[in-house]
C-alpha positions in Angstrom: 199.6 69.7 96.9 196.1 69.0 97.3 196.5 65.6 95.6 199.1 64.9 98.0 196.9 65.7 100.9 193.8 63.9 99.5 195.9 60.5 99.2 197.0 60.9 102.5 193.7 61.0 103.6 192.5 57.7 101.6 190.2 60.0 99.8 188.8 58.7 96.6 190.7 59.8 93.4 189.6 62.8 91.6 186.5 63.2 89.4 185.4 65.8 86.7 182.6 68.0 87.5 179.0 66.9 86.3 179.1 69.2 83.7 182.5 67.7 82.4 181.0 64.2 82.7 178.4 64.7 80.6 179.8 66.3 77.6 182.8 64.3 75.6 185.2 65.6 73.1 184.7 65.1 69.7 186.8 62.4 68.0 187.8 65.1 65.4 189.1 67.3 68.2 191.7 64.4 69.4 192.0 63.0 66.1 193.4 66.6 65.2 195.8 66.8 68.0 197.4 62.9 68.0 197.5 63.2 64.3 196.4 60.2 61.7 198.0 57.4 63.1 197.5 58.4 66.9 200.7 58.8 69.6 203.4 56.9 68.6 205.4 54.8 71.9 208.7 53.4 70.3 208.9 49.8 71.9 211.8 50.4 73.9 209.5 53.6 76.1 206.6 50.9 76.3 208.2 48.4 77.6 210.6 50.3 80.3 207.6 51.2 83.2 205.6 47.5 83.4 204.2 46.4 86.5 207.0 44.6 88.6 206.0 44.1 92.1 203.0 45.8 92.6 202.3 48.4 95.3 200.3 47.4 98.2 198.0 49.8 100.1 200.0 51.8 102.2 202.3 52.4 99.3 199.8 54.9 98.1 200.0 56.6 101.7 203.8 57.1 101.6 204.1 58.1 98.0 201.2 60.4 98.9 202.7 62.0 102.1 206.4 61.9 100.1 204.6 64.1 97.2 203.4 67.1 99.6 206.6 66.9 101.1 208.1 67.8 97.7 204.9 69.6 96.6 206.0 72.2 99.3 209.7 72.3 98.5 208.6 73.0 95.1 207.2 76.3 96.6 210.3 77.3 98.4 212.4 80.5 97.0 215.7 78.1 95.9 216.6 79.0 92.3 216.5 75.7 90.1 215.2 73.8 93.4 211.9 73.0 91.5 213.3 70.6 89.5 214.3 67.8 91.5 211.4 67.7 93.4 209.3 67.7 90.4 211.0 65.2 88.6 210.4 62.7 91.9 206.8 63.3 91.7 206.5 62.6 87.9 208.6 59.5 88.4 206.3 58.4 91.4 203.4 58.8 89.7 204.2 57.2 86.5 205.3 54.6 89.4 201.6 54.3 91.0 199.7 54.5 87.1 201.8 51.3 85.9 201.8 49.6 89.9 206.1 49.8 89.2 207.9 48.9 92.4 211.2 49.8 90.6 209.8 53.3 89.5 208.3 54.0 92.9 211.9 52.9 94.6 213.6 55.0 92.2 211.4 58.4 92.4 211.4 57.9 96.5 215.0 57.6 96.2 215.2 60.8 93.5 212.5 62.6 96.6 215.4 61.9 99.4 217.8 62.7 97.2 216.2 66.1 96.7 215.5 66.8 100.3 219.0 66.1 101.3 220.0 68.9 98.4 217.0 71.4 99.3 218.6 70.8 103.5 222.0 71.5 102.8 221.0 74.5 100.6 219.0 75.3 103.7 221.9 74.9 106.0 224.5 76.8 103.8 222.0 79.8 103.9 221.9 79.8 107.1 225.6 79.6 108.2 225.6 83.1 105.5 223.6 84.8 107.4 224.6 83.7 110.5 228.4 84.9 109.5 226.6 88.1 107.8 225.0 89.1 111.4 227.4 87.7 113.7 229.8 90.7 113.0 
């Protein structure tokens, strides 16, 4: 949520900690973790997010406002309603890393679509308790 929050703002992006900054991992520490000939992208993954129409500035304002949206859906005590709203915000930020207009369309679409199912869950818990109390 806070990254949500802090590109609402116009903040700055995020930076390690001094301490972080200074040291770096040891190229036999990732070496040992990507393996010997590194992470393999098949073409096809590598060329499916390339930047196509760009985001302008206040693009990063509304993905950033339509991430703590989801951010506090994500919270909310719906079984399985996690899901949707985190697969929006991975999709718009893979979106804003590659500067993907179609990404970004599609995870704010996948981010409506999720508050229109997180509402009606909303609204069918509601009427239940409404019938539960009204008798």
């Amino acid at each position: 949520m806070t990254s949500g929050a802090r590109s609402i703002g116009g903040a700055h992006p995020p930076r390690r900690p001094p301490l972080l900054r200074r040291r770096q991992p040891a190229a036999r520490h990732s070496a040992s973790t990507a393996g010997p000939r590194g992470f393999y992208l098949p073409s096809k993954e590598t060329n499916t997010i390339v930047p196509k129409g760009g985001p302008i500035e206040w693009t990063t304002f509304l993905v950033g406002a339509v991430c703590l949206i989801l951010a506090v859906i994500i919270t909310l005590p719906i079984p399985l309603g996690h899901v949707i709203p985190g697969t929006a915000i991975v999709i718009l930020a893979l979106g804003l890393l590659e500067r993907d207009g179609v990404a970004l369309s599609i995870g704010l679409f996948v981010g409506f679509l999720a508050l229109v199912i997180v509402f009606l869950a909303l609204a069918v818990l509601a009427a239940v308790l409404h019938g539960w109390f009204a008798q």
